[in-house]
ZAMARGU-4260 file (C-alpha; in steps of 0.2 Angstrom, whole numbers, plus 5000, padded with zeros to 4 digits):
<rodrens>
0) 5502/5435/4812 | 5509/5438/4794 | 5495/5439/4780 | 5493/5425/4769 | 5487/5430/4753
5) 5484/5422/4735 | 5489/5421/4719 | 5479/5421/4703 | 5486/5420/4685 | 5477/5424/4670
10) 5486/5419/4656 | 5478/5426/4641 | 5482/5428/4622 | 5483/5446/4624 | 5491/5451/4641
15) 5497/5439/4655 | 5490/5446/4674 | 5495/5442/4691 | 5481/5445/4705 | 5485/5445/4724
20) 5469/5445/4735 | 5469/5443/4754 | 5466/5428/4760 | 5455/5434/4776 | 5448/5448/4768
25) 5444/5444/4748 | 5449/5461/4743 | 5462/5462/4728 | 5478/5470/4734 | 5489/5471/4719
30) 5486/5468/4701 | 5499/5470/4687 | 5500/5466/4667 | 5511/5463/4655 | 5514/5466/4641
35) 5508/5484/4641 | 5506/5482/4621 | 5496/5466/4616 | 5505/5450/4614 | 5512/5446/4597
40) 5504/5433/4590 | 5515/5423/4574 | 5503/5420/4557 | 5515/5409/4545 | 5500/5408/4535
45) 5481/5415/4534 | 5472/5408/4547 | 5485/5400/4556 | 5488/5410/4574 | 5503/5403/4586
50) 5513/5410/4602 | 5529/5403/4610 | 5525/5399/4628 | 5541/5403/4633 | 5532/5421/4632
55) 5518/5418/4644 | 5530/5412/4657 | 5541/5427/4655 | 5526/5439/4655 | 5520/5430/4669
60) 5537/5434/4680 | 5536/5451/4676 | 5520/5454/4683 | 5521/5442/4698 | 5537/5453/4703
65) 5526/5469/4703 | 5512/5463/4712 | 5526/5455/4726 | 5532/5473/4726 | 5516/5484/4727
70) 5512/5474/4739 | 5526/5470/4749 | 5521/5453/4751 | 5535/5439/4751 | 5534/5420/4745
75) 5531/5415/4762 | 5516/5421/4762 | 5508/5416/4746 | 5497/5401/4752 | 5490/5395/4737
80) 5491/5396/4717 | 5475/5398/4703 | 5478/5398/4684 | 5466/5404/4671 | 5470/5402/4654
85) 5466/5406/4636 | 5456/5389/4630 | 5459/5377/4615 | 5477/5380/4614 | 5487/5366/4609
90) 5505/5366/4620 | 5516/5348/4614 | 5532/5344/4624 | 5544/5331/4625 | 5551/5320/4641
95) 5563/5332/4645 | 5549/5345/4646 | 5554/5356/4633 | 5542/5363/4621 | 5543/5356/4604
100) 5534/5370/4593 | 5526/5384/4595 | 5506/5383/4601 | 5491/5384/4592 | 5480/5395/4600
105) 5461/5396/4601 | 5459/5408/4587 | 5470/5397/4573 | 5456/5389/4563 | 5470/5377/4552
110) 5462/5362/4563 | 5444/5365/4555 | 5444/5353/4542 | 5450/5341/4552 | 5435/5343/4567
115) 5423/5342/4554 | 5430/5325/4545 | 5430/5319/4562 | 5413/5323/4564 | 5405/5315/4547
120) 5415/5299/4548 | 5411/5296/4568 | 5394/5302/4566 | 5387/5318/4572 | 5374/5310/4583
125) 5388/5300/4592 | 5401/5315/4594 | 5385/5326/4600 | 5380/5315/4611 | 5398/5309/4620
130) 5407/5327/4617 | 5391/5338/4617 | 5400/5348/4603 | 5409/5346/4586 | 5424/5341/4588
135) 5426/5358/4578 | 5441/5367/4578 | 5447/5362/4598 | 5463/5356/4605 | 5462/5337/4600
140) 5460/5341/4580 | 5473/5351/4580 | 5483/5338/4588 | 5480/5329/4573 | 5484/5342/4559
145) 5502/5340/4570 | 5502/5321/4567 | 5498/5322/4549 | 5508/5338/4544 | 5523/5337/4557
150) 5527/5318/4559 | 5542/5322/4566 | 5537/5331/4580 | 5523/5322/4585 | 5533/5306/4584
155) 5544/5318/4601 | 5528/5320/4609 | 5527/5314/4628 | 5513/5324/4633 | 5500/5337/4626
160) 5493/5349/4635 | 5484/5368/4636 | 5492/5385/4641 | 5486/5384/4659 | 5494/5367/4661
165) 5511/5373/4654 | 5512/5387/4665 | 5509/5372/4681 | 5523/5362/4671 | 5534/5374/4674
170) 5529/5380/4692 | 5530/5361/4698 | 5537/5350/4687 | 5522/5340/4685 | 5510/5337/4670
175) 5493/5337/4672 | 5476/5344/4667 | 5458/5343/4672 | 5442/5335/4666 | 5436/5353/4662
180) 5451/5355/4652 | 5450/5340/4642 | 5432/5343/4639 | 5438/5359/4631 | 5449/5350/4620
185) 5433/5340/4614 | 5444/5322/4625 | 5431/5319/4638 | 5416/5309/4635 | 5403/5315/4644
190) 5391/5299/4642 | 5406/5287/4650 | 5412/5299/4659 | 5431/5295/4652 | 5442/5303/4641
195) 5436/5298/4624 | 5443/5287/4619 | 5435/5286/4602 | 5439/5300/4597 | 5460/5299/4599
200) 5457/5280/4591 | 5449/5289/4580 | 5464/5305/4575 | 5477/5289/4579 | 5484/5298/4596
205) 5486/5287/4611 | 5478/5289/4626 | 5495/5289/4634 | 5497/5306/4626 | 5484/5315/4638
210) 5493/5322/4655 | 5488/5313/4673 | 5469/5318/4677 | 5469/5330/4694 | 5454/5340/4701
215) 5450/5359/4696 | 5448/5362/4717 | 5464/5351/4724 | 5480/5353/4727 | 5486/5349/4709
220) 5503/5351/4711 | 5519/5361/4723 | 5530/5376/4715 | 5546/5365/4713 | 5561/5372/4721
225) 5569/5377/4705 | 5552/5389/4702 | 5552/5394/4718 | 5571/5401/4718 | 5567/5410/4702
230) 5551/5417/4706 | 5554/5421/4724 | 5542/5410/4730 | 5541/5395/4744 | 5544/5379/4738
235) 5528/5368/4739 | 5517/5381/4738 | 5500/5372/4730 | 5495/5374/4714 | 5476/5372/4717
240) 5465/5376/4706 | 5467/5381/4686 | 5451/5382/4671 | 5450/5391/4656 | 5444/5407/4655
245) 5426/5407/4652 | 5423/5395/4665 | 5435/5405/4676 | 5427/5422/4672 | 5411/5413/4679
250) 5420/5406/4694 | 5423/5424/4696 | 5408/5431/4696 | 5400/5417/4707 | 5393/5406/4694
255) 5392/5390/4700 | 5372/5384/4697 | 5359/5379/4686 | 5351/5396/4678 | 5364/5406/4683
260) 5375/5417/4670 | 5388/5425/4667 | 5391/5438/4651 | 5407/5447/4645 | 5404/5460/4631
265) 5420/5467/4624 | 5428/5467/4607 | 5417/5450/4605 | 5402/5443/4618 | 5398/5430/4628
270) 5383/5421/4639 | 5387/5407/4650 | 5374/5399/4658 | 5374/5383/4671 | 5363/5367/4666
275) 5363/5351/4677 | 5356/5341/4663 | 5368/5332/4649 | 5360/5342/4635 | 5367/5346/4617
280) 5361/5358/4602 | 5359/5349/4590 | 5364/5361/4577 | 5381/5362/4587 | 5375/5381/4587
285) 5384/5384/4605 | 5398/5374/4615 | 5397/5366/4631 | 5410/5361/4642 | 5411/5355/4660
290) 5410/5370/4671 | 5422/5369/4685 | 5412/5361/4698 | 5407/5348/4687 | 5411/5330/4693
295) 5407/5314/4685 | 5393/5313/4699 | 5388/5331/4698 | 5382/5338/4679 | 5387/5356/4682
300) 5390/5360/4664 | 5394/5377/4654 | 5384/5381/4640 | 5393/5395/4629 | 5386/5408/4616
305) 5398/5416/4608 | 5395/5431/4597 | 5410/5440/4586 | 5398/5455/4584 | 5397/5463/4600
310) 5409/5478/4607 | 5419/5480/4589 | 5401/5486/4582 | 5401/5499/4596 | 5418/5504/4592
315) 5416/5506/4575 | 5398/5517/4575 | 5407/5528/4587 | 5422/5530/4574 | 5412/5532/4560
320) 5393/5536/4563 | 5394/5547/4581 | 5402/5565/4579 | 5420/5567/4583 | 5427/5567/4598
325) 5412/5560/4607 | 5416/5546/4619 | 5406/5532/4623 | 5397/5539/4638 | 5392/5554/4627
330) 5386/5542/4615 | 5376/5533/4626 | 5368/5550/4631 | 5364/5552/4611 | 5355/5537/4610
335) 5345/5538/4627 | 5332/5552/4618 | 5326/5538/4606 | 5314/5525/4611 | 5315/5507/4613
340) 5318/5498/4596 | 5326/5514/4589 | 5310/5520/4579 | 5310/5504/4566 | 5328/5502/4564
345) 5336/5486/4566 | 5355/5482/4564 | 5361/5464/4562 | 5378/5463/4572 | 5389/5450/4562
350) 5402/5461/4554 | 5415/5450/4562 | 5418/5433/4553 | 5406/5418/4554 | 5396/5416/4569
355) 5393/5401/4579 | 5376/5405/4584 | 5372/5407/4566 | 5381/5387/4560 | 5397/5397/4556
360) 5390/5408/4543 | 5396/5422/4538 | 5378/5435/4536 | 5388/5450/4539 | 5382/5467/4548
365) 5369/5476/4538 | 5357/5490/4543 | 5336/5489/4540 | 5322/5502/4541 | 5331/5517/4538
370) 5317/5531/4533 | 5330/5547/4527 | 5315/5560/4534 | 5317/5554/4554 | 5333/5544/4556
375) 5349/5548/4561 | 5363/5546/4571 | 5356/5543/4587 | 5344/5529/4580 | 5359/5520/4572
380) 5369/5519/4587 | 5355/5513/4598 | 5350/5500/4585 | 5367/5497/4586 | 5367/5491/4603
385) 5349/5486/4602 | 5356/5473/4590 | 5371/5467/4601 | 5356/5465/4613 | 5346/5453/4602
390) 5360/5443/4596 | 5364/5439/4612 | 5345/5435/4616 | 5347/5426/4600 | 5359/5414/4608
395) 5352/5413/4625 | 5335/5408/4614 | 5346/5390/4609 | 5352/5390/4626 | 5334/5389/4633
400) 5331/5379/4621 | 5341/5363/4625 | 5333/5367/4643 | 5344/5378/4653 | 5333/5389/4666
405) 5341/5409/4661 | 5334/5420/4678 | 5349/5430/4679 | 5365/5436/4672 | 5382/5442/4683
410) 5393/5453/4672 | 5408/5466/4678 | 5404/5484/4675 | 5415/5485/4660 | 5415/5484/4642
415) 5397/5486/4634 | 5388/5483/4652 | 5394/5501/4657 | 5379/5508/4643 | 5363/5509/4656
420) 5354/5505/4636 | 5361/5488/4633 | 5357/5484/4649 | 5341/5488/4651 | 5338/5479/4634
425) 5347/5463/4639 | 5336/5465/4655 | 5319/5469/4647 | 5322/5456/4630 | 5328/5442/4640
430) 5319/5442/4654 | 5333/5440/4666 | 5339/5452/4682 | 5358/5458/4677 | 5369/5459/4694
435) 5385/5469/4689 | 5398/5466/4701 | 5419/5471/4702 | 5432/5458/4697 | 5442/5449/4687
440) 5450/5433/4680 | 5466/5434/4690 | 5457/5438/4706 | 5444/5424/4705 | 5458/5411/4699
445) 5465/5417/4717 | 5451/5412/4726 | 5447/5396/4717 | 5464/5393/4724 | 5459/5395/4739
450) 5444/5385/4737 | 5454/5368/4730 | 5466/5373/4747 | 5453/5373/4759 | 5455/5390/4765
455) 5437/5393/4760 | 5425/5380/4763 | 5413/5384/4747 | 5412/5397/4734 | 5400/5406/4748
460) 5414/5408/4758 | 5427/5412/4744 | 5416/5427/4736 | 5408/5433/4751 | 5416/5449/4747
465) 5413/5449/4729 | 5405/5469/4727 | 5388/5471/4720 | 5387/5487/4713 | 5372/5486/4703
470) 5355/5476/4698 | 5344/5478/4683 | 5329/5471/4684 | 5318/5469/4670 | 5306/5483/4666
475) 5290/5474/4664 | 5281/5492/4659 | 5289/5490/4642 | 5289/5473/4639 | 5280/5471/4623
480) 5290/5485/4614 | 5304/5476/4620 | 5299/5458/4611 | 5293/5469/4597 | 5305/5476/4591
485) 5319/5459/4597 | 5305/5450/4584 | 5307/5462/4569 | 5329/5460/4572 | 5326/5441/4572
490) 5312/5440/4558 | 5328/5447/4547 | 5339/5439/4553 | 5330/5424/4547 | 5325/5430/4530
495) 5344/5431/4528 | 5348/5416/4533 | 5335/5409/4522 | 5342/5418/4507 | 5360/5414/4511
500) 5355/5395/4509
</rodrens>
């Protein structure tokens, strides 16, 4: 009997990646990229960030080819489809399906005015408590910067939709998205559990606007036999499952219930955590979205921290404050001789643009405690992480406070969880047992695939083979120099706030 296998695709800002996993088995057989340089993204003006999505889908091809070669699998035996999907982009087509402009992506910030005067004349108690968030700078109010600024356009408009749901437009034909992506736009009201409609009568868009609802585990849609010839692959292959990428990376990891998280830490960080309870900061400090195995009779909903701060401050004290030539492990090595809470100095993290966590201000990093008799390099760069640390802990603090249970954290071995000191620190500050595992967004879109085919039964079944390869428990021995030197980072961090007004 021929192997059936499955296909994920991560389609992200960067890089677009094809995933095949085995069906019976769960491994990943073949993974492949592309571009190998990052994706270009157009900037007409300053703070505007746009890509054709005509590129995604050519980037896509490319590496689906490669991963059917390495392989040596053939259309036949691709039973099912997943799409993951950089979030928040805007994607507007006409009735013919044709793309009408290029799409605003997540990190074009021209929409910002808009979310905010949204937000004042509604009300922010009634957006917080139907949308959970701001309406911000999310898919829907940049909808409405098109309607105002590009009358013409919008007036072609037959459907909007998000990156993930194009690249299902052009497998199938048909145009649909999930409530997890609506709710990502800032469309689905969480109180009537509809899309909100007060919010598009609000911006003047019609409801007719918004793509047929489907659900994130189902068979959404079937590759179309035009796709299929041009792909290589079997017509009416489901399409049966698609999030956005956060959610997805906590699909992946096997995130599905309340106090369970899920943490990146890269260029920037962040904590995803599961709450069963409708609940709302009312600072509008982190986002929350429906997670994917939210239902309007099941509250499974993802809180998100976000922190800009996290792996480029790691980066940059490697560039400029560890000798040359040393690599990150070596670095690591350097800062292992100092103990916790780096002798007194503490670093605050936010050197890269305003912060969520912090009301979207802009505090900057800045370095405190420095004595020139005992400090040096190796205190700086564990401060460094220290302080990465904290702000996380920082976020998880709001997360915890609007009741989510935090008792552990899944995270792949990459990126910043590949330093055993930012580890431990997350582990001992937080509280939380860390569980580092081996995968990836393409390969779990593959397996929620599977999931909304029925080839798995439950996420059980579908990440049965998900590899543990690590757990950090936290180290109750030094607890309190832990909190102590996490309460010094964040007695700072307040006094600037304070100052900063």
């Amino acid at each position: 009997m021929a192997t059936l296998y499955l296909l994920g695709l991560d389609i992200g800002s960067s890089s677009v990646k094809a995933s095949l996993v085995d069906a019976a088995t769960g491994e990943c057989v073949a993974s492949e990229f592309y571009p190998k340089t990052e994706a270009p993204i157009l900037a007409v003006k300053a703070g505007w960030a746009e890509q054709d999505p005509a590129m995604w889908w050519d980037n896509m091809k490319l590496a689906l080819r490669k991963v059917m070669a390495d392989s040596g699998a053939t259309g036949e035996q691709i039973a099912a489809i997943g799409i993951s999907y950089q979030m928040h982009g805007l994607v507007c087509i006409d009735r013919d399906h044709k793309v009408l402009r290029p799409s605003i992506i997540w990190c074009d910030s021209r929409a910002v005015p808009y979310g905010e005067k949204a937000c004042r004349e509604i009300g922010e108690e009634t957006c917080l408590s139907h949308l959970l968030n701001s309406p911000g700078n999310f898919t829907a109010s940049k909808l409405a910067w098109v309607k105002e600024n590009e009358p013409d356009i919008f007036d072609r408009i037959y459907k909007f939709m998000l990156p993930g749901d194009y690249i299902a437009m052009r497998l199938s034909g048909s145009v649909n998205t999930t409530i997890e992506g609506l709710s990502e736009c800032m469309l689905w009201d969480f109180k009537e559990k509809r899309p909100a409609s007060f919010l598009l009568d609000y911006f003047g868009i019609g409801e007719d606007l918004l793509p047929e609802l489907t659900p994130t585990f189902a068979v959404q849609a079937e590759v179309s036999a035009s796709a299929a010839e041009e792909l290589g692959l079997r017509k009416g292959t489901p399409i049966s499952y698609r999030a956005g990428d956060q959610p997805n990376n906590a699909l992946s990891l096997n995130v599905f219930n309340p106090g369970e998280v899920a943490s990146t830490a890269g260029t920037s960080g962040v904590v995803y955590g599961i709450s069963g309870k409708v609940e709302y900061d009312p600072k509008s400090r982190v986002n929350t979205f429906a997670h994917v195995n939210y239902t309007p009779e099941l509250t499974r909903l993802g809180i998100m921290a976000c922190i800009n701060g996290t792996g480029i401050l790691n980066a940059w004290m490697r560039r400029n404050v560890a000798p040359e030539g040393v690599s990150y492990e070596e670095m690591n090595g350097m800062m292992a001789s100092v103990a916790i809470g780096s002798e007194g100095v503490s670093i605050i993290p936010f050197g890269n643009g305003a912060e969520r966590v912090l009301q979207n201000r802009e505090v900057g990093c800045s370095i405190h405690g420095i004595n020139f008799n005992k400090h040096g390099k190796a205190q700086l760069l564990r401060a460094a992480q220290e302080g990465i640390v904290f702000s996380f802990v920082y976020g998880m603090d709001i997360m915890r406070g609007i009741g989510m249970d935090i008792e552990k954290i899944h995270a792949g071995r990459a990126n910043m969880f590949l330093s055993d000191i930012f580890r431990s620190t997350l582990a001992g500050t937080s509280g939380a047992t860390i569980e580092l595992y081996e995968t990836d967004g393409a390969a779990g879109a593959a397996k929620g695939a599977g999931m909304g085919a029925g080839i798995y039964k439950d996420n059980a079944e579908a990440f049965a083979s998900l590899r543990k390869l690590g757990v950090i428990e936290p180290d109750i021995r030094h607890k309190n120099e832990y909190l102590e030197a996490y309460s010094r980072w964040k007695e700072i961090l307040e006094n600037i706030l304070r100052s900063n007004g």
